[in-house]
C-alpha positions as CSV (number, residue, x, y, z in Angstrom):
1,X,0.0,0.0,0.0
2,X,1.3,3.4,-0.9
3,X,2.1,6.0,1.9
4,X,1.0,8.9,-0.3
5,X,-1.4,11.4,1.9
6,X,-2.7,14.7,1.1
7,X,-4.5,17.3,4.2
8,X,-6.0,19.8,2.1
9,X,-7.5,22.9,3.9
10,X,-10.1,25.3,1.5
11,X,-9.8,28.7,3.4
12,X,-13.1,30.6,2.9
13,X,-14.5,33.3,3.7
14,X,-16.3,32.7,6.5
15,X,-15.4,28.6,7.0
16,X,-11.9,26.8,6.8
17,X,-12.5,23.4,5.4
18,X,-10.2,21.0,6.1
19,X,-9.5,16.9,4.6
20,X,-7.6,14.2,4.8
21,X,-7.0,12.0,1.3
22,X,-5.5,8.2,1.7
23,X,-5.0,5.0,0.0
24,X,-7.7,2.9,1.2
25,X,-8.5,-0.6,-0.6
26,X,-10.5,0.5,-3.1
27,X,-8.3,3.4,-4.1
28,X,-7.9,6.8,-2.7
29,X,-10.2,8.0,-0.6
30,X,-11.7,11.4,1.8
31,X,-11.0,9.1,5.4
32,X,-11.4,12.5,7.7
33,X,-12.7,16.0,7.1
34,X,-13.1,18.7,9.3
35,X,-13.9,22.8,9.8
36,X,-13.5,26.0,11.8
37,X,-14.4,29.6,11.5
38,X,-11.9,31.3,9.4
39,X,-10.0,33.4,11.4
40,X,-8.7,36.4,8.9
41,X,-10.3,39.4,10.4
42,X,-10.6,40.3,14.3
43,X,-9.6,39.8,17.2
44,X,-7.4,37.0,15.9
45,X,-6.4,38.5,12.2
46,X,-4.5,35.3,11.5
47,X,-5.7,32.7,9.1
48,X,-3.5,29.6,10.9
49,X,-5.7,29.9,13.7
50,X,-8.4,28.8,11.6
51,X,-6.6,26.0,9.9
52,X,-4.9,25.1,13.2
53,X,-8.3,24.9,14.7
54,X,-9.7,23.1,11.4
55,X,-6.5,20.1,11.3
56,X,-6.6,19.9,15.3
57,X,-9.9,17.8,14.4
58,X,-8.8,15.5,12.6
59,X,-7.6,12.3,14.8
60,X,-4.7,11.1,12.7
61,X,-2.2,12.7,10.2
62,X,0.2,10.5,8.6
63,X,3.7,12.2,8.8
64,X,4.4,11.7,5.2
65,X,1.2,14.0,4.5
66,X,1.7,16.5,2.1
67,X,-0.1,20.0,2.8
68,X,-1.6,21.8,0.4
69,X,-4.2,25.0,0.6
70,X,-6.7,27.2,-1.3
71,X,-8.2,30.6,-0.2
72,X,-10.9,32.7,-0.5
73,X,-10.9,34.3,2.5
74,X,-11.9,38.2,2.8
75,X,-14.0,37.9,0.0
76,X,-11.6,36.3,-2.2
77,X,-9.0,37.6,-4.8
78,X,-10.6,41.1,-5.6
79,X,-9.4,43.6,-8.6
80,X,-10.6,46.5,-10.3
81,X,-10.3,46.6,-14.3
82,X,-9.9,49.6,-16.5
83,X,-10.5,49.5,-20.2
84,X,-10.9,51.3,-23.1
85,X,-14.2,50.7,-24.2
86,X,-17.2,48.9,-21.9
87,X,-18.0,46.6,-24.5
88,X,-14.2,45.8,-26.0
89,X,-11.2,45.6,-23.8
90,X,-12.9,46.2,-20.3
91,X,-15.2,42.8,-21.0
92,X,-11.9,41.2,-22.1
93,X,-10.4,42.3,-19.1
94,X,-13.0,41.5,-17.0
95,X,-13.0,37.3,-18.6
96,X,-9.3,37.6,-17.3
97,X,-9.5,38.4,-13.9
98,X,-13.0,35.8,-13.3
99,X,-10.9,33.3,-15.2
100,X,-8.0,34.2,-13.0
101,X,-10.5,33.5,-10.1
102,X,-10.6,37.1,-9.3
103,X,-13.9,38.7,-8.0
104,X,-14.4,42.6,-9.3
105,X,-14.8,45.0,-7.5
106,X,-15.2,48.1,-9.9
107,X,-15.2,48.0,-13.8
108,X,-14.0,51.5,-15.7
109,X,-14.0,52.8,-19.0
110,X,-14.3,55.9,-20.6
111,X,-18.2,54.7,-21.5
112,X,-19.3,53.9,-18.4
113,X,-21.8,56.6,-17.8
114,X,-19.9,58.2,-14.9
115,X,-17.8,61.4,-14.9
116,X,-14.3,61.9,-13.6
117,X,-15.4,62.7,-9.6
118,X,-17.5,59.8,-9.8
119,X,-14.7,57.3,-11.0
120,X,-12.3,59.4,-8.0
121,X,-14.6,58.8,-5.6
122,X,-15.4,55.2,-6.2
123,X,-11.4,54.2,-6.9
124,X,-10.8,56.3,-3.4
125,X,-13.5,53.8,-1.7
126,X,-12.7,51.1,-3.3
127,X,-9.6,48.9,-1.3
128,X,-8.8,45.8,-4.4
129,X,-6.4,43.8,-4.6
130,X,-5.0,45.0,-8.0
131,X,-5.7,46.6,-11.1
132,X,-5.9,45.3,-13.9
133,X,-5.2,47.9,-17.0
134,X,-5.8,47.5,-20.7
135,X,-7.2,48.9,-23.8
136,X,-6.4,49.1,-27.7
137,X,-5.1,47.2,-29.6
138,X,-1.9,46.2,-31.2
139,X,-1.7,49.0,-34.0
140,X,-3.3,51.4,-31.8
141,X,-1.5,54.5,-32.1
142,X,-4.0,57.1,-29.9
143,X,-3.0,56.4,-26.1
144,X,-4.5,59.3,-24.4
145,X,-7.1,56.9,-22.8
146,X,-3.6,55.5,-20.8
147,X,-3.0,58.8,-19.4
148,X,-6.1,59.4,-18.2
149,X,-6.0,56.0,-16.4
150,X,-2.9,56.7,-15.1
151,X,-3.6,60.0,-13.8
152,X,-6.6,58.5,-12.0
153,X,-4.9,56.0,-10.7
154,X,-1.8,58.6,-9.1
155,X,-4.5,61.1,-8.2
156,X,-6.5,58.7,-6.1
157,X,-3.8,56.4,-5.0
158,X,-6.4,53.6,-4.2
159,X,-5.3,51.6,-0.9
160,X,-4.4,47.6,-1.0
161,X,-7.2,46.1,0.8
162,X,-4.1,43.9,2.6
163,X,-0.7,45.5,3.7
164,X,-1.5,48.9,3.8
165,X,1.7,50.7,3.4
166,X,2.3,48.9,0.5
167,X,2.5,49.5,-3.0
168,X,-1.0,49.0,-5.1
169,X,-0.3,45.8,-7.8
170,X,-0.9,47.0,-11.2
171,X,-1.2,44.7,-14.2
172,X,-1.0,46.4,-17.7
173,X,-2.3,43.9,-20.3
174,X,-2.9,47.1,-23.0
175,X,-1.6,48.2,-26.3
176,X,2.3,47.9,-26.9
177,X,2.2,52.3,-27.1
178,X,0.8,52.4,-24.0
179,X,3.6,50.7,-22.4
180,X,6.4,54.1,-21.8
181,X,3.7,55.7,-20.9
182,X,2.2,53.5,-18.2
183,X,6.3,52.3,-17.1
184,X,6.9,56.6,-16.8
185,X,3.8,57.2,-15.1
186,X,3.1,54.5,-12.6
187,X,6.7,52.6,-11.9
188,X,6.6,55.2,-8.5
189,X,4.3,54.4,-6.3
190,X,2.6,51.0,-7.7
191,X,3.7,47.6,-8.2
192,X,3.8,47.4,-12.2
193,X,4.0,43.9,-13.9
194,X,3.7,44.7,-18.1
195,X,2.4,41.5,-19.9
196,X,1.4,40.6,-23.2
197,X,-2.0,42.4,-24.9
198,X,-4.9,40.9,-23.9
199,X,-7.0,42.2,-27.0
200,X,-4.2,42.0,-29.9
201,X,-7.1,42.8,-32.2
202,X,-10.6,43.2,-32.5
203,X,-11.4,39.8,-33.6
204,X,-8.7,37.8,-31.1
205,X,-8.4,37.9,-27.5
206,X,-5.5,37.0,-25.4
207,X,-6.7,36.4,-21.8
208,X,-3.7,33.5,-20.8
209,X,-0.9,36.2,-19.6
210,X,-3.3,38.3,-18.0
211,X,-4.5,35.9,-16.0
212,X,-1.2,34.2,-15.4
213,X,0.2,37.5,-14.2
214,X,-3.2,37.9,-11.4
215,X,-2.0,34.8,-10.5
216,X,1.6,35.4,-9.6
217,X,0.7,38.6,-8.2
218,X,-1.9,37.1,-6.0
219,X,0.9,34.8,-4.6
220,X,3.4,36.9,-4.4
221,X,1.9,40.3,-2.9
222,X,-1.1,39.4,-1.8
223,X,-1.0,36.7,-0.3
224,X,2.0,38.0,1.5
225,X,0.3,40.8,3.0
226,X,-3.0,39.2,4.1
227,X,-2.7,38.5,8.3
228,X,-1.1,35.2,8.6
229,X,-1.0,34.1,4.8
230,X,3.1,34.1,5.0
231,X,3.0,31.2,7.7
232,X,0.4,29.5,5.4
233,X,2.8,30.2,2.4
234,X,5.6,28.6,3.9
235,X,3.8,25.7,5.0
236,X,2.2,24.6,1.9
237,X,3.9,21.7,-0.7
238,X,2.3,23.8,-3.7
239,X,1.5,27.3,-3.8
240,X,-1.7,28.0,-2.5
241,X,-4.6,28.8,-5.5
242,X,-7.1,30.8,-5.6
243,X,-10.1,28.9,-4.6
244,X,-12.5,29.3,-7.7
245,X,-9.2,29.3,-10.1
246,X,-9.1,25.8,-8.3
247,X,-12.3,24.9,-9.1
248,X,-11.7,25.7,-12.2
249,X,-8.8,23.4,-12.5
250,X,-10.5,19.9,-11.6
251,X,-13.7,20.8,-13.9
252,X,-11.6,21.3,-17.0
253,X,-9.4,18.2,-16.1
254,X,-12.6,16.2,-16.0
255,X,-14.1,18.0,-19.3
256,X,-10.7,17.2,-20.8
257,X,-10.5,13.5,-19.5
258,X,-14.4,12.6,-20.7
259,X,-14.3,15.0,-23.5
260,X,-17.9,16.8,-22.4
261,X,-19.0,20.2,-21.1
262,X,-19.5,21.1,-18.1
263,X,-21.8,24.2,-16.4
264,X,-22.2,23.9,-12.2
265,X,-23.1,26.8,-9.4
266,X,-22.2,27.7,-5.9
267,X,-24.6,28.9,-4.7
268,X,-24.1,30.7,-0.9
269,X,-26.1,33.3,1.2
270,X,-24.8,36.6,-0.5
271,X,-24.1,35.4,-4.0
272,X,-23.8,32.8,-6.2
273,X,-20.9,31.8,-8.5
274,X,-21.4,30.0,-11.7
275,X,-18.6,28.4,-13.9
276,X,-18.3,26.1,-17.2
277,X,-16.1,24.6,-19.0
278,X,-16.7,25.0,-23.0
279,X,-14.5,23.8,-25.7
280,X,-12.6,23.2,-22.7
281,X,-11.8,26.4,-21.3
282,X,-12.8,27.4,-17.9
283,X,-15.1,30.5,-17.4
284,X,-16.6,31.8,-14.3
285,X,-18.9,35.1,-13.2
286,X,-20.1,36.0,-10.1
287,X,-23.6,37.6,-9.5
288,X,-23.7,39.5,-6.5
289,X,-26.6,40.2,-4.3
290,X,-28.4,36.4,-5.5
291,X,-27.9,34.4,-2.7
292,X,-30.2,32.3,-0.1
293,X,-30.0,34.4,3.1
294,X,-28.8,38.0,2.6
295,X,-29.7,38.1,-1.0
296,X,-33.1,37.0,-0.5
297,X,-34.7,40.3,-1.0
298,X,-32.6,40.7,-4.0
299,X,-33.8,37.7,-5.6
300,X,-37.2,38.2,-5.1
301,X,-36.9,42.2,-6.4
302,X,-34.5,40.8,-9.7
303,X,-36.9,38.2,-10.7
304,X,-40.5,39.2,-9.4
305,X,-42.6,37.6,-7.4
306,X,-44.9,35.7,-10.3
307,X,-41.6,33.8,-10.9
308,X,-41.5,33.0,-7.5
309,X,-44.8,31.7,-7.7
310,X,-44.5,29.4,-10.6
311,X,-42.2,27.1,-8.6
312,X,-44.7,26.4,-5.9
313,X,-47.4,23.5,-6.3
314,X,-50.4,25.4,-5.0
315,X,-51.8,28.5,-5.4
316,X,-50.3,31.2,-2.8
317,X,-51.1,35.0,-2.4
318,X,-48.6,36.9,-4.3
319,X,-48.4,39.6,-1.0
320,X,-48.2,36.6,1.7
321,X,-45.4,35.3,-0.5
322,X,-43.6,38.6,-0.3
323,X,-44.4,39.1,3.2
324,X,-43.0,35.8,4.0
325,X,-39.7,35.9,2.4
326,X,-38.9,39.9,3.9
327,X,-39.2,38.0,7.1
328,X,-36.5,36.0,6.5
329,X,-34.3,39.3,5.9
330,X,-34.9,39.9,9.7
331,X,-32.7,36.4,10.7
332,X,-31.2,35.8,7.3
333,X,-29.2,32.7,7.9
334,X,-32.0,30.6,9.6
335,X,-32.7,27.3,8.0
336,X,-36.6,26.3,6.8
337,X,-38.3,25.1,10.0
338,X,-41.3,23.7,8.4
339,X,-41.8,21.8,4.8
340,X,-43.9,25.2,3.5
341,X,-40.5,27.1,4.5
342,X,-38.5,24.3,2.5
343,X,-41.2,24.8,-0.7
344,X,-40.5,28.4,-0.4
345,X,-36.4,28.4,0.0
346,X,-36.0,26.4,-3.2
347,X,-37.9,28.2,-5.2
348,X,-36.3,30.5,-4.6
349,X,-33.1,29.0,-4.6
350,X,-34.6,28.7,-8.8
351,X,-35.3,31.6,-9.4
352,X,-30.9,32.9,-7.6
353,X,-29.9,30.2,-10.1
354,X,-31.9,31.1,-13.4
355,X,-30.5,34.7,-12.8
356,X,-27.1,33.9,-12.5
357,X,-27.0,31.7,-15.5
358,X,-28.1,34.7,-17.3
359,X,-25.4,36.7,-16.3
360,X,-23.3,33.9,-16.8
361,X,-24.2,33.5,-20.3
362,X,-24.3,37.1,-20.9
363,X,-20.4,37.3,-20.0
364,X,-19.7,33.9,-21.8
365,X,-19.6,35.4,-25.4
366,X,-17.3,34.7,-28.0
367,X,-15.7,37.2,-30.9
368,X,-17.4,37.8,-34.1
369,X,-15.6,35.7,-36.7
370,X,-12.7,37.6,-38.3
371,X,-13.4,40.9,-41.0
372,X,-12.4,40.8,-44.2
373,X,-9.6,43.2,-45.3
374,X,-12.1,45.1,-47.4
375,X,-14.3,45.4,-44.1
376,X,-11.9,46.5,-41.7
377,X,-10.7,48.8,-44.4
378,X,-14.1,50.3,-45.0
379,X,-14.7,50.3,-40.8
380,X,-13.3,53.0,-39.4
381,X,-12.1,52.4,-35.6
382,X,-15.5,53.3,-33.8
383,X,-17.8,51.4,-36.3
384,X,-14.9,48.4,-35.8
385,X,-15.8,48.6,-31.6
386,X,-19.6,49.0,-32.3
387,X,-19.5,45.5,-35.0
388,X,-17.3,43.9,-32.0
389,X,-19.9,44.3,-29.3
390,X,-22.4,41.8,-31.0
391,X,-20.9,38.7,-29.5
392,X,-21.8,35.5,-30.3
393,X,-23.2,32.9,-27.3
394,X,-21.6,30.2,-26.8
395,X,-23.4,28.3,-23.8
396,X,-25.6,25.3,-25.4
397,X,-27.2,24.0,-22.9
398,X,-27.5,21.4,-25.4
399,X,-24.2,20.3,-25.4
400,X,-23.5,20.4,-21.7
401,X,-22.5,16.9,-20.7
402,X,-22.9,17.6,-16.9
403,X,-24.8,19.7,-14.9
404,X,-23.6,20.1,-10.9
405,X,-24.7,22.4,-8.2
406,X,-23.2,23.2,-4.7
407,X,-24.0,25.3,-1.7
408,X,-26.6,24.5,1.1
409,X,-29.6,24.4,-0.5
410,X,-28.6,21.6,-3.4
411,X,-26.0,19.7,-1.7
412,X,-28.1,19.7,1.8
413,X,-31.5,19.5,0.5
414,X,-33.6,16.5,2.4
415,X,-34.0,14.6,-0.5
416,X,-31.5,14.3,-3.2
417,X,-34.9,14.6,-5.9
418,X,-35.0,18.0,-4.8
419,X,-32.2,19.0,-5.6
420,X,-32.3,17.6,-9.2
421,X,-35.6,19.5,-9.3
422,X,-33.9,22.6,-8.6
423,X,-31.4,22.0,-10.9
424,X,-33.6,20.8,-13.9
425,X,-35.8,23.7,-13.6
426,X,-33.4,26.4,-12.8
427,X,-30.6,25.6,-15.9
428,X,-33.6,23.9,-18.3
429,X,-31.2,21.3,-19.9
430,X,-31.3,20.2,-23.1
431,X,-31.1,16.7,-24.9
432,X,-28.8,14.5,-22.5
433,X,-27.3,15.6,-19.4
434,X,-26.1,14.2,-15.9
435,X,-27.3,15.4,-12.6
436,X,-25.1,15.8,-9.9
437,X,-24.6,17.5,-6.8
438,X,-20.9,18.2,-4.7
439,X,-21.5,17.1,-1.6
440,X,-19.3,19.1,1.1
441,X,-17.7,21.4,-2.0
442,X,-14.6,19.3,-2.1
443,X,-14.2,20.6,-5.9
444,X,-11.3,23.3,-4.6
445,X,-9.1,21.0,-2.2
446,X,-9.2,18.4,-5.6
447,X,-8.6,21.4,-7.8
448,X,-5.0,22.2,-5.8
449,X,-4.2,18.6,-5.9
450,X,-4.9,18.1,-9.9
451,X,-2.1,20.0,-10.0
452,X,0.6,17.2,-8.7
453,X,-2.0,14.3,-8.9
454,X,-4.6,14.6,-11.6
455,X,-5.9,10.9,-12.0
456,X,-6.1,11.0,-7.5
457,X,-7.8,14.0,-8.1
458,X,-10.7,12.4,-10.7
459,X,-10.4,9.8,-8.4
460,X,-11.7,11.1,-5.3
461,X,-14.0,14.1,-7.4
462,X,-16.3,11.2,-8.7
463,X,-15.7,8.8,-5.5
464,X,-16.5,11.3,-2.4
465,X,-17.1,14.8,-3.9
466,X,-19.5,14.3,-6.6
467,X,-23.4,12.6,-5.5
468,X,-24.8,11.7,-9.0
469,X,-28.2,12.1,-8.9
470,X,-28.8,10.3,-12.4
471,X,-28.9,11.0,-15.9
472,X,-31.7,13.6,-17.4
473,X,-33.0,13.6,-21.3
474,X,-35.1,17.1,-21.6
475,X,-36.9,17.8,-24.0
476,X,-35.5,20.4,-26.2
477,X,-38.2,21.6,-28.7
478,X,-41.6,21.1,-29.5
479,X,-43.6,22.0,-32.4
480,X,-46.6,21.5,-30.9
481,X,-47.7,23.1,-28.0
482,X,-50.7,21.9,-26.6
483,X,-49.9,20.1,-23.3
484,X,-51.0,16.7,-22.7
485,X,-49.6,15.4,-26.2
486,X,-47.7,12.3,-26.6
487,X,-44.8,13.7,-26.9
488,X,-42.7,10.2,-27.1
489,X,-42.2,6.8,-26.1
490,X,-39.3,6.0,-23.3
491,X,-38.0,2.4,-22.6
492,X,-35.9,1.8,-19.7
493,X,-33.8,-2.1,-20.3
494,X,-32.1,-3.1,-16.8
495,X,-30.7,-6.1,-15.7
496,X,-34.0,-6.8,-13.8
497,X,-36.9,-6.7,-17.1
498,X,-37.7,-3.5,-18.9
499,X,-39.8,-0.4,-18.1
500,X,-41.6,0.9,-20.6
501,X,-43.9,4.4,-20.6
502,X,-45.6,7.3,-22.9
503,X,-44.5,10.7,-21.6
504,X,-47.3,13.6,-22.4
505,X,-45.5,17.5,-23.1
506,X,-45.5,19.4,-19.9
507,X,-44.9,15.8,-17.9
508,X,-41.7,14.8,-15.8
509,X,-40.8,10.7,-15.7
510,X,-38.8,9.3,-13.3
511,X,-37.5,5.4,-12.9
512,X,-35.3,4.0,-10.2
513,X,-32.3,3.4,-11.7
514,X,-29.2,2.6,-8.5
515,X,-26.0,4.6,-8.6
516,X,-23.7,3.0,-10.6
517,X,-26.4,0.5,-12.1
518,X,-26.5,0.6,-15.8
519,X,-29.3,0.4,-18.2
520,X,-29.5,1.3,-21.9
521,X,-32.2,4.0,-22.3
522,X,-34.4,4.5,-25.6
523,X,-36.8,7.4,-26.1
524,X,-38.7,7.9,-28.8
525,X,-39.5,11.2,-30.2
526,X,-43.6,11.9,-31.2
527,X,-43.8,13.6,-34.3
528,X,-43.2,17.2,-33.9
529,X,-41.0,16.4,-30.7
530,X,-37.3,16.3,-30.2
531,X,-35.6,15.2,-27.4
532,X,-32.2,15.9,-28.4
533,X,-31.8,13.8,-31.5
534,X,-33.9,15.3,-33.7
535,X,-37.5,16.0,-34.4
536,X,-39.1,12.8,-34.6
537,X,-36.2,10.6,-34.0
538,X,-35.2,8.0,-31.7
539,X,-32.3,8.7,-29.0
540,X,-30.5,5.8,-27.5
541,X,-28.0,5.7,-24.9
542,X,-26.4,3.9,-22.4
543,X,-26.8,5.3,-18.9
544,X,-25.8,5.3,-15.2
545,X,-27.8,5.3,-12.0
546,X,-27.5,7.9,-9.6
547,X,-29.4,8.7,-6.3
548,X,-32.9,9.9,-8.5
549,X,-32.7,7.2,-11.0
550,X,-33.6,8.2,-14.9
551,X,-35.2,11.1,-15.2
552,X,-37.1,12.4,-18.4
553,X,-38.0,15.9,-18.8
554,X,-40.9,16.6,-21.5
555,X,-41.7,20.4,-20.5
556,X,-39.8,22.3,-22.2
557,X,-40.5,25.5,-22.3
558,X,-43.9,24.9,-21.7
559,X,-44.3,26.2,-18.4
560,X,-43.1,29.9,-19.6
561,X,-46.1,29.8,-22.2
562,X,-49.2,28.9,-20.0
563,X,-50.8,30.5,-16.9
564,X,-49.8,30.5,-13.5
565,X,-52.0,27.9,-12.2
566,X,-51.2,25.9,-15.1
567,X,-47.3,26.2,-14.3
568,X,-48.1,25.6,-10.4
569,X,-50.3,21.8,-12.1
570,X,-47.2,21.2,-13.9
571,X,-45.0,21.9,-11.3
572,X,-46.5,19.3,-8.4
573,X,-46.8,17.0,-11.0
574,X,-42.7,17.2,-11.4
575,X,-42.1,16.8,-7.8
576,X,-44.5,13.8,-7.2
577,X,-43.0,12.2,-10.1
578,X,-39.2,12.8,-8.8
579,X,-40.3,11.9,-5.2
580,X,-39.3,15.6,-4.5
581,X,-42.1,15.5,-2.5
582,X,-45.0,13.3,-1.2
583,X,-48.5,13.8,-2.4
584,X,-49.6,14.2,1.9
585,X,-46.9,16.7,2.0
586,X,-48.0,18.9,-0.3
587,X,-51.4,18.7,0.9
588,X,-50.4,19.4,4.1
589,X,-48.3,22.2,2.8
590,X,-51.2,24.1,0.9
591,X,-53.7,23.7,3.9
592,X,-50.8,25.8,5.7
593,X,-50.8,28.3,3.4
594,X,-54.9,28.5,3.6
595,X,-54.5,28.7,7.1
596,X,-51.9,31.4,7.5
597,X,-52.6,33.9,4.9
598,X,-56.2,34.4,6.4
């Protein structure tokens, strides 16, 4: 047996996560995990505390153990980003740092809408990380846009949120020209690193160097100046990582190894994180304010309360509904007490989750295929930024191989077919995808350790981190709309007989399937229906049992195009069918609601 052992400590923000990986006899396994409060802030202002406190719980650490670490802690890895225009090199920018696993804090540009005092004031407020610089591109001969950075940046002299005393990090990623200017201007007083243009032209970006240097820097300065990070440092076998660059790491190793795409959120109290991996590259956003406990207000503002509504099984007054979830504001990190508060919190938790993957895929966009040298001869520079801002999307939910959520209210939902509920109706999938949920978000202490030990890593992310809840074919157009159709035919063979059913548009199927049983699965498009291999055609494939079993999802997007009470019919039927829920508990849930909004 090999004596190879990994502790692995996740630093967050408000909870240092702490695990022990071994060789057991069936490979390598998570034998002991533990946590603590994070300790960065006061009174003790010294991370180790927290990890100290976190390790101390664990009963046994082999000696050979190596030590490796991620962060997040006070709020993560935060930068500013200036660019020249909103929709050109600021959004390029901006892909850096969240690929970098940076969280922003400001975003400038000469087009923001905001004059010079207001950009002063909210640069002297503002306490990042670093800055990250850029604009123009590589032929770019008209630099004034540099020396009006520059001169905002030495007029406001923006204070390091860490190490105060110290000098500011400042990344330029811009056009070659700008580079005397930026090295004359802001080599007193800042910590300059020059890389590589990020946005060479307008029909290439260049994000790698960028975010490599955010990286470094974060290591080097940062981490450095943040209370006890130094003792951490010097601890560690690897360098500590960034915890969402970490997630980022495992999730494109395992698009890479199964050659599939990947789209999963985090979703926490204050905001909600969601990432992908696409032609396998890693992207990530963060939307702020949609979260389960602080947020909550926010979420129900940013996506209306007739949203809300559609995700419960029963009718419900629109104004008790409000009423109910402003008292949560009052003690936002309470837990549901009752089943109606559990009804309420995910749909919630829906609605936190559809919004982000909006943003997500607003942000996820991909150049306009090149210009012609007659076109970019006949564009002058403006109309050239104006053609760039119409972005192509390049999320297909159709193409996304796996589907995972995190955070309390999927990975610690009661029942396992409430969190694939969630998921399902938050992200809509399309054709075939697998469920699954992380179960203690283990995905950034395997992220750190891909980097030395990828196949351990895989190992352990489908072994102990990842709870499969099953594989999903959704429906994913319909020409026909009237519900209640035969919209196919689905046989389920097993090694125990064969289950065979009609699925009706606007209906949700679900068979027990075991985790890690295997079945081949057959589904038969009606005419007029496709569920992801063309209208009218058959899709066969051989699946996997998770903790739901086989789920088929005939609704579409039929529950956007019929009334409320229609949505509410089709939504009960989706949870009975998944076992989200049992028929007496939704009956007992909707007498509540009779009884308290007298």
């Amino acid at each position: 047996m090999s004596d190879k052992a990994f502790l692995i400590v996740d630093v967050g923000s408000t909870t240092t996560k702490a695990i022990l990986i071994e060789q057991a006899e069936d490979g390598y396994r998570v034998t002991e995990r533990a946590e603590a409060p994070t300790t960065v802030e006061k009174p003790d202002e010294d991370v180790m505390v927290g990890v100290r406190r976190a390790i101390s719980q664990i009963n046994r650490i082999p000696a050979t153990a190596q030590f490796l670490a991620t962060s997040s802690a006070g709020g993560g890895l935060q930068v500013i980003v200036c660019g020249l225009s909103k929709f050109v090199t600021a959004e390029s920018a901006e892909k850096a740092a969240l690929g970098a696993g940076a969280l922003l804090v400001d975003v400038f540009s000469p087009d923001d809408g905001r004059s010079l005092f207001e950009q002063m004031e909210a640069l002297r407020k503002a306490k990042p990380d670093m800055v990250l610089l850029a604009g123009g591109i590589d032929t770019a001969v008209n630099v004034n846009f540099i020396i009006e950075f520059c001169d905002l940046l030495n007029s406001t002299r923006p204070v390091p949120r860490f190490g105060q005393g110290h000098s500011l990090p400042v990344i330029y990623a811009g056009c070659p020209a700008g580079r005397p200017l930026v090295q004359d201007t802001l080599s007193e007083g800042f910590d300059l690193h020059i890389v590589p243009n990020l946005r060479p032209n307008f029909d290439e970006e260049q994000l790698g160097p960028a975010r490599d240097a955010i990286h470094d820097v974060f290591l080097t300065h940062v981490m450095a100046q943040a209370p006890g990070y130094p003792a951490l440092k010097d601890r560690v076998s690897e360098p500590v990582m960034p915890t969402p660059l970490a997630v980022g790491r495992i999730m494109t190793r395992l698009a890479e190894r199964d050659d599939i795409e990947i789209v999963g959120a985090d979703i926490g109290g204050a905001t909600t994180d969601v990432f992908s991996v696409l032609d396998h590259e890693f992207n990530r956003t963060v939307s702020a304010n949609l979260g389960m406990s602080y947020s909550a207000g926010n979420v129900l503002l940013s996506a209306g309360v007739e949203q809300i509504l559609r995700w419960l099984p029963f009718s419900v007054p629109a104004a008790w509904l409000q009423d109910r979830v402003m008292d949560k504001l009052v003690f936002p990190t309470t837990v549901p007490e009752t089943l109606l508060d559990l009804l309420i919190e995910q749909a919630l938790a829906r609605e936190a989750l559809r919004l982000s993957l909006e943003h997500h895929v607003s942000l996820v966009t991909s150049l306009n295929e090149q210009a012609t040298a007659l076109q970019k001869a006949l564009l002058s520079y403006e109309a050239q930024a104006v053609v760039t801002r119409a972005k192509r999307q390049i999320l297909n939910m159709q193409r996304v191989g796996l589907l995972v959520g995190s955070g309390g209210v999927l990975s610690h939902a009661p029942r396992r077919a409430q969190a694939a509920a969630m998921l399902m109706d938050a992200f809509a999938p399309l054709g075939y995808t697998v469920l699954a949920v992380d179960s203690i978000f283990m995905m950034p202490h395997l992220g750190v350790l891909s980097e030395s030990e990828p196949d351990i890593a895989l190992a352990v992310l489908e072994r102990d981190c990842f709870v499969p809840l099953g594989p999903c074919v959704s429906l994913v157009s319909a020409q026909k709309t009237e519900l209640g159709l035969v919209a196919g035919k689905c046989t389920l063979r097993t090694s125990q007989g064969i289950n065979q059913s009609e699925i009706r548009f606007g209906e949700v199927l679900s068979w027990p399937l075991g985790r890690g049983e295997q079945a081949q699965l057959r589904v038969e498009a009606a005419s007029g229906f496709d569920f992801g291999a063309g209208v009218g055609r058959v899709l066969e494939q051989a699946v996997t049992g998770g903790e739901v079993g086989v789920i088929i999802d005939a609704r579409g997007q039929s529950l956007r195009e019929v009334s409320l009470a229609e949505q509410q019919a089709l939504t009960k039927q989706s949870l009975l069918a998944l076992g989200a829920y049992t028929p007496a508990e939704l009956d007992q849930c909707a007498e509540e609601v009779l009884r308290l909004a007298r």
